[in-house]
ChimeraX commands (.cxc) that place a marker at each C-alpha (Angstrom):
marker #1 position 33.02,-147.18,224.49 radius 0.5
marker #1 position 31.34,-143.76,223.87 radius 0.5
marker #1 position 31.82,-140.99,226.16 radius 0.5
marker #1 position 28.17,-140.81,227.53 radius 0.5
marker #1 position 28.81,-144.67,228.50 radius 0.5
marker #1 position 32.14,-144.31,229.67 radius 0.5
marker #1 position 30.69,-141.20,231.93 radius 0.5
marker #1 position 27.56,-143.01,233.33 radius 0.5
marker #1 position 29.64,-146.21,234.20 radius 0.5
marker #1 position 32.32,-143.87,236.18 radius 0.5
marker #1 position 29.10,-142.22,237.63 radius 0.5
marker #1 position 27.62,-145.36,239.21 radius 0.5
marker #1 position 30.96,-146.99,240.70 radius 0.5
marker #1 position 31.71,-143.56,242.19 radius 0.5
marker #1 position 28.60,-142.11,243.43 radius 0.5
marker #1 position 29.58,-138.61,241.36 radius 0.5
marker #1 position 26.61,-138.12,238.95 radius 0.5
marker #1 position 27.85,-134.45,238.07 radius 0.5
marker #1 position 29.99,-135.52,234.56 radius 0.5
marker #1 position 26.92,-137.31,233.51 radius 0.5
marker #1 position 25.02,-133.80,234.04 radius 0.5
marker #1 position 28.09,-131.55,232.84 radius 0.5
marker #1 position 26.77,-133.16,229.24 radius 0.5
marker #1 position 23.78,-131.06,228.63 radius 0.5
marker #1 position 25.17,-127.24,229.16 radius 0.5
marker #1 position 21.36,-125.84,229.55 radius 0.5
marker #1 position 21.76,-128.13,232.69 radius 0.5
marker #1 position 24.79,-126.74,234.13 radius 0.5
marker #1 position 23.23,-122.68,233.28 radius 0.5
marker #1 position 20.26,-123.66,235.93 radius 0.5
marker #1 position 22.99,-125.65,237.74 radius 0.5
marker #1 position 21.34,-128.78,238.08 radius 0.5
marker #1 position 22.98,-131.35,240.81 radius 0.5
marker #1 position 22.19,-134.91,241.47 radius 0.5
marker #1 position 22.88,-137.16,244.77 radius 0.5
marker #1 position 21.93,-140.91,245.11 radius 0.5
marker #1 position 20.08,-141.86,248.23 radius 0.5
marker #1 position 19.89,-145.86,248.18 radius 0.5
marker #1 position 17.87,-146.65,245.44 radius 0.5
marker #1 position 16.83,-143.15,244.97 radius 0.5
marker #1 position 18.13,-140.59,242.62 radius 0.5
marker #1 position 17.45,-137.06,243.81 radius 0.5
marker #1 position 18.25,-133.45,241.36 radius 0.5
marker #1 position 18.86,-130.31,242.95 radius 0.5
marker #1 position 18.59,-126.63,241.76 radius 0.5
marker #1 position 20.59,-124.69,244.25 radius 0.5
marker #1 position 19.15,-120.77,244.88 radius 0.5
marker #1 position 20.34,-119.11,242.23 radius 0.5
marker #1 position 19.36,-115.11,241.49 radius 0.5
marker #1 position 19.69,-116.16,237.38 radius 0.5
marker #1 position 17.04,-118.33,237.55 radius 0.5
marker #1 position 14.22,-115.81,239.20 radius 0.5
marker #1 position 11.33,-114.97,236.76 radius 0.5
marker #1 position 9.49,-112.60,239.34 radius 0.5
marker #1 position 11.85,-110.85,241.39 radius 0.5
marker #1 position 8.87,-109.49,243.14 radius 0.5
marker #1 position 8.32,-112.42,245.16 radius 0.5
marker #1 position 11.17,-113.35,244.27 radius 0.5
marker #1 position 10.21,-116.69,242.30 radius 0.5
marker #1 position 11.54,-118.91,240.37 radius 0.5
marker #1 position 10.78,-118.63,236.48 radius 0.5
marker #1 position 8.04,-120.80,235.77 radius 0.5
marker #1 position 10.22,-121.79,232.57 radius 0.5
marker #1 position 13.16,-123.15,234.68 radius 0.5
marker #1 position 11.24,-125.36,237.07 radius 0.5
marker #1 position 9.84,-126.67,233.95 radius 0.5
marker #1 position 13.22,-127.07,231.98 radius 0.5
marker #1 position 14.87,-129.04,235.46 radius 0.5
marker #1 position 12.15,-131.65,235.91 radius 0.5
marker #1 position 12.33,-132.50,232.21 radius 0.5
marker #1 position 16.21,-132.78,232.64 radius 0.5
marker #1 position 15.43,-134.90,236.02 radius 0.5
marker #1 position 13.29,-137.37,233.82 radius 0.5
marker #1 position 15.79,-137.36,230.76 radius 0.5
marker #1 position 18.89,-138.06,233.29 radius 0.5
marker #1 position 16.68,-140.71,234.85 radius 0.5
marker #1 position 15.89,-142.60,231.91 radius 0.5
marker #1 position 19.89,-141.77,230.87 radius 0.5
marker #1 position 20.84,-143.23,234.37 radius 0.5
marker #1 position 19.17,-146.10,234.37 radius 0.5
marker #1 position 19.84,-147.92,230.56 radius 0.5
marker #1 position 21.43,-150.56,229.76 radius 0.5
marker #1 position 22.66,-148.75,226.99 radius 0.5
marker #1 position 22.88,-145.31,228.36 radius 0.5
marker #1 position 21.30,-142.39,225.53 radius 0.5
marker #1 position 19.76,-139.50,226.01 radius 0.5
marker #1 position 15.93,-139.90,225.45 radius 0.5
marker #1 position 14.62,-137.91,222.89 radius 0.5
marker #1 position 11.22,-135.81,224.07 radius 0.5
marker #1 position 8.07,-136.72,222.84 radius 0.5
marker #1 position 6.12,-134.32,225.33 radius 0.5
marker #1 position 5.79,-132.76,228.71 radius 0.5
marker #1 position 3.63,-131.37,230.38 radius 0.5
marker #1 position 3.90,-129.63,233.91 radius 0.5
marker #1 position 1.21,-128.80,236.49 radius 0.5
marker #1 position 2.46,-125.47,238.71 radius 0.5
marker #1 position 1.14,-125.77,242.23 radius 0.5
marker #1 position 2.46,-122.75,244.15 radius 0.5
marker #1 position 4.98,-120.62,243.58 radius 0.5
marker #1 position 8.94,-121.82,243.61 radius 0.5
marker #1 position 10.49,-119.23,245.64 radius 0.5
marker #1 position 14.28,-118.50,245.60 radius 0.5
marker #1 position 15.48,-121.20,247.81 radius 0.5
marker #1 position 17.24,-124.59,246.42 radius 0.5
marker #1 position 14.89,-126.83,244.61 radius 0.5
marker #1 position 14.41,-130.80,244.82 radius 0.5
marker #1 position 12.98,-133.13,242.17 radius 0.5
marker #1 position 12.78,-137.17,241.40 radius 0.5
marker #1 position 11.69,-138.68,238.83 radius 0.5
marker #1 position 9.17,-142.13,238.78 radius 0.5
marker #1 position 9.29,-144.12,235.78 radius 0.5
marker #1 position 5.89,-145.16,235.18 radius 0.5
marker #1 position 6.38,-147.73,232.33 radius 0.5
marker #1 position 9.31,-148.31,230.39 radius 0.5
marker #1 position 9.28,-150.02,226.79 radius 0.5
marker #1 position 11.77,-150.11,224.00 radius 0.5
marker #1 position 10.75,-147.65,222.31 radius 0.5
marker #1 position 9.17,-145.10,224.86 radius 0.5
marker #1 position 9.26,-144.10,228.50 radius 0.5
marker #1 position 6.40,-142.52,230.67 radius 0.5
marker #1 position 7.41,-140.67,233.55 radius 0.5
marker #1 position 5.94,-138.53,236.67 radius 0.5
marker #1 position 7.86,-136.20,237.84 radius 0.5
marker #1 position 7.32,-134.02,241.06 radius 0.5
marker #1 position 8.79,-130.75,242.11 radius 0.5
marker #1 position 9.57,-129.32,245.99 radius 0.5
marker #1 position 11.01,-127.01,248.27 radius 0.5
marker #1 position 10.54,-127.23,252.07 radius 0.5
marker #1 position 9.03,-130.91,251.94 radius 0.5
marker #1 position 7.88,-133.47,249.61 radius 0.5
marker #1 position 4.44,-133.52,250.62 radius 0.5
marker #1 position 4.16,-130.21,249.13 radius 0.5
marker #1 position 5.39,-130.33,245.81 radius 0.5
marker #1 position 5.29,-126.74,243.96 radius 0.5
marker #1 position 5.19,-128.82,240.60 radius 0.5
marker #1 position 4.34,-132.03,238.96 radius 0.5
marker #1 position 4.72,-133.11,235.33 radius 0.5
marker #1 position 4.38,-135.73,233.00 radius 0.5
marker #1 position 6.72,-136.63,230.22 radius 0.5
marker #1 position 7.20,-139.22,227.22 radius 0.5
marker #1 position 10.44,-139.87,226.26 radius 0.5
marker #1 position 11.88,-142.20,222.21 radius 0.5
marker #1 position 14.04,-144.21,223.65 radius 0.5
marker #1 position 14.82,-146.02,220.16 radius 0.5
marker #1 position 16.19,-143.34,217.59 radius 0.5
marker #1 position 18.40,-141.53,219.81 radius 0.5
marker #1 position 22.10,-140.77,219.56 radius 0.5
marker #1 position 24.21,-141.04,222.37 radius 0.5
marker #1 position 26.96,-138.38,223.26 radius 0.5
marker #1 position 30.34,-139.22,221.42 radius 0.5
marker link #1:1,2 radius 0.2
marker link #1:2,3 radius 0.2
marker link #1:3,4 radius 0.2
marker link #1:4,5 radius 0.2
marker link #1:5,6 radius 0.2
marker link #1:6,7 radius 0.2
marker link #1:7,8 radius 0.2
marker link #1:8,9 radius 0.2
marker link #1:9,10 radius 0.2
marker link #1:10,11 radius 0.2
marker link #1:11,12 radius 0.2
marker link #1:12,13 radius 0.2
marker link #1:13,14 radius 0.2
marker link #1:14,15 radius 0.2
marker link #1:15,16 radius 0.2
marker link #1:16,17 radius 0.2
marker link #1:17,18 radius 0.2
marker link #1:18,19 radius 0.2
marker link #1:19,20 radius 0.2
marker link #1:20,21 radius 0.2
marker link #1:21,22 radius 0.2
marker link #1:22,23 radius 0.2
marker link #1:23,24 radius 0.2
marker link #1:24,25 radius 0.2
marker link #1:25,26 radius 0.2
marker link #1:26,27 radius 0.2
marker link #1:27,28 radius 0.2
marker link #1:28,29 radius 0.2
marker link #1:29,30 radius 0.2
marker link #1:30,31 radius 0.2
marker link #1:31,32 radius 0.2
marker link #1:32,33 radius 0.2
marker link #1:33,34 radius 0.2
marker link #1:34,35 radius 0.2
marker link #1:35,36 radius 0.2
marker link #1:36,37 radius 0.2
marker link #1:37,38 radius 0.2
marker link #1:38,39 radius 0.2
marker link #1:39,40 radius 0.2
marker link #1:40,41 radius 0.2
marker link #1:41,42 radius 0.2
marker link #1:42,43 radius 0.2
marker link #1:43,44 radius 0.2
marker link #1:44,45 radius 0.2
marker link #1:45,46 radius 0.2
marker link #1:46,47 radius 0.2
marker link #1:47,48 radius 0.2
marker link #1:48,49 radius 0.2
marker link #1:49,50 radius 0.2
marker link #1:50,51 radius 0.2
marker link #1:51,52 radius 0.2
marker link #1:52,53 radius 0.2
marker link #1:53,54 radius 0.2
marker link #1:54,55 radius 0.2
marker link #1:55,56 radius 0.2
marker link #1:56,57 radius 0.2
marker link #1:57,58 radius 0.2
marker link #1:58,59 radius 0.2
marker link #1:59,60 radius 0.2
marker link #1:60,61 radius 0.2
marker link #1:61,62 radius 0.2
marker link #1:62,63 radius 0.2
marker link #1:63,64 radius 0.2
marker link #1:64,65 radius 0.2
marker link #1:65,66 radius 0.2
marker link #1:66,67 radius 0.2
marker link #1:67,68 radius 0.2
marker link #1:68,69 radius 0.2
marker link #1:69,70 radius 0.2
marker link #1:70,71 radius 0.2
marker link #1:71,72 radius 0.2
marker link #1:72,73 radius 0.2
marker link #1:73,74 radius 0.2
marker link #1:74,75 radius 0.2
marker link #1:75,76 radius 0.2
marker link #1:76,77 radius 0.2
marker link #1:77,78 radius 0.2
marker link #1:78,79 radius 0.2
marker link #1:79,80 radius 0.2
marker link #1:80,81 radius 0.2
marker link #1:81,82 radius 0.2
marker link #1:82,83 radius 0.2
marker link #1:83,84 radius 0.2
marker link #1:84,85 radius 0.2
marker link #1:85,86 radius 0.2
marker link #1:86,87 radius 0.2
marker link #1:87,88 radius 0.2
marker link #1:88,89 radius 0.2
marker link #1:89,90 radius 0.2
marker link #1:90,91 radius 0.2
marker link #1:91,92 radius 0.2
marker link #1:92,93 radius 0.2
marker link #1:93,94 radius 0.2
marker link #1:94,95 radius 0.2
marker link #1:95,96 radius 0.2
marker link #1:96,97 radius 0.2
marker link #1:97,98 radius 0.2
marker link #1:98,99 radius 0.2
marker link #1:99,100 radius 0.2
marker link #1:100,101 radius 0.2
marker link #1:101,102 radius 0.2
marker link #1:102,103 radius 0.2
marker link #1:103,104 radius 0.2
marker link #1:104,105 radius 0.2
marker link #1:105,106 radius 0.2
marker link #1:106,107 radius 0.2
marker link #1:107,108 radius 0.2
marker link #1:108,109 radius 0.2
marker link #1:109,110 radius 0.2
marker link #1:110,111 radius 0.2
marker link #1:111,112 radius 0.2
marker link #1:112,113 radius 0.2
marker link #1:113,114 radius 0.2
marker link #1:114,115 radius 0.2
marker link #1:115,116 radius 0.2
marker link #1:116,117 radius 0.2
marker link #1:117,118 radius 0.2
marker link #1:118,119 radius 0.2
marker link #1:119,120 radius 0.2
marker link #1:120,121 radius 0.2
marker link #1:121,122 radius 0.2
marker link #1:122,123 radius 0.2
marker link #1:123,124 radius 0.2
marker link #1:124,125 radius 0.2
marker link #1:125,126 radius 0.2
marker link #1:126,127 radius 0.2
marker link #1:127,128 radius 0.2
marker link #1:128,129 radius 0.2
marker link #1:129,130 radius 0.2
marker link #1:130,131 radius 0.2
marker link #1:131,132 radius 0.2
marker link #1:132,133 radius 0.2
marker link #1:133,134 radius 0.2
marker link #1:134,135 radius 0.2
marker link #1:135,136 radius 0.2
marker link #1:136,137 radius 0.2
marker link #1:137,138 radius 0.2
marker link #1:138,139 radius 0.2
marker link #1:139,140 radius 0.2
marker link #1:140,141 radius 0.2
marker link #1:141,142 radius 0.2
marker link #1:142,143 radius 0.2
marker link #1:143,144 radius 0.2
marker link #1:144,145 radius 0.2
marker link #1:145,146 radius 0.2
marker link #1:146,147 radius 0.2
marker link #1:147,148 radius 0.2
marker link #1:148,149 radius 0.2
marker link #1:149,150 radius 0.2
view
């Protein structure tokens, strides 16, 4: 049994996601976190000064929100395999609705429709309250010609 397998199998008996995130090290720079609510998975970006683009404001770099929701999806799709992989990105694109200021960040992924070979997914962004998400995005994910982590 791979790694990746052995880590996402440990992840859903325990509850502790984190090992399955440690994998991708862009995801531990933002310092991307991940608790299960029921049937809900829901990522976190804790406040972090590294990831402000405008320290004006101070906001979060545009770049950053966009780089955690795609990891949100990816982990998702990861999370929820038979055969756990890490999906391969066909494209994304995000929709910036206010500003994310420097306070932790929340995200959760919907997977629209699921084949063999490709994923669509919706993705939303928020702050203070779901209602008002500062992001949303849509993403496409190969699910086929993929390696897994070894």
């Amino acid at each position: 049994m791979d790694l990746l397998q052995q880590r996402v199998n440990q992840a859903h008996a325990t509850g502790d996601y984190q090992p399955v995130i440690d994998l991708i090290p862009y995801a531990g720079v933002i310092g991307v976190k991940c608790e299960r609510f029921g049937e809900e998975m829901i990522f976190r970006l804790p406040r972090n000064s590294d990831n402000i683009g405008n320290p004006t404001i101070p906001a979060i770099h545009g770049g950053v929100i966009a780089s955690f929701m795609e990891l949100t999806a990816a982990f998702q799709l990861t999370l929820q395999l038979e055969h756990p992989a890490l999906a391969k990105i066909i494209d994304f694109s995000v929709d910036y609705m206010r500003a994310g200021l420097d306070r932790d960040t929340f995200a959760m992924c919907k997977i629209e429709r699921q084949g063999r070979r490709v994923a669509n997914c919706s993705i939303i962004a928020w702050q203070d309250r779901k209602s008002h998400p500062i992001a949303s995005a849509r993403g496409h994910f190969l699910l086929d010609s993929f390696s897994a982590l070894t």
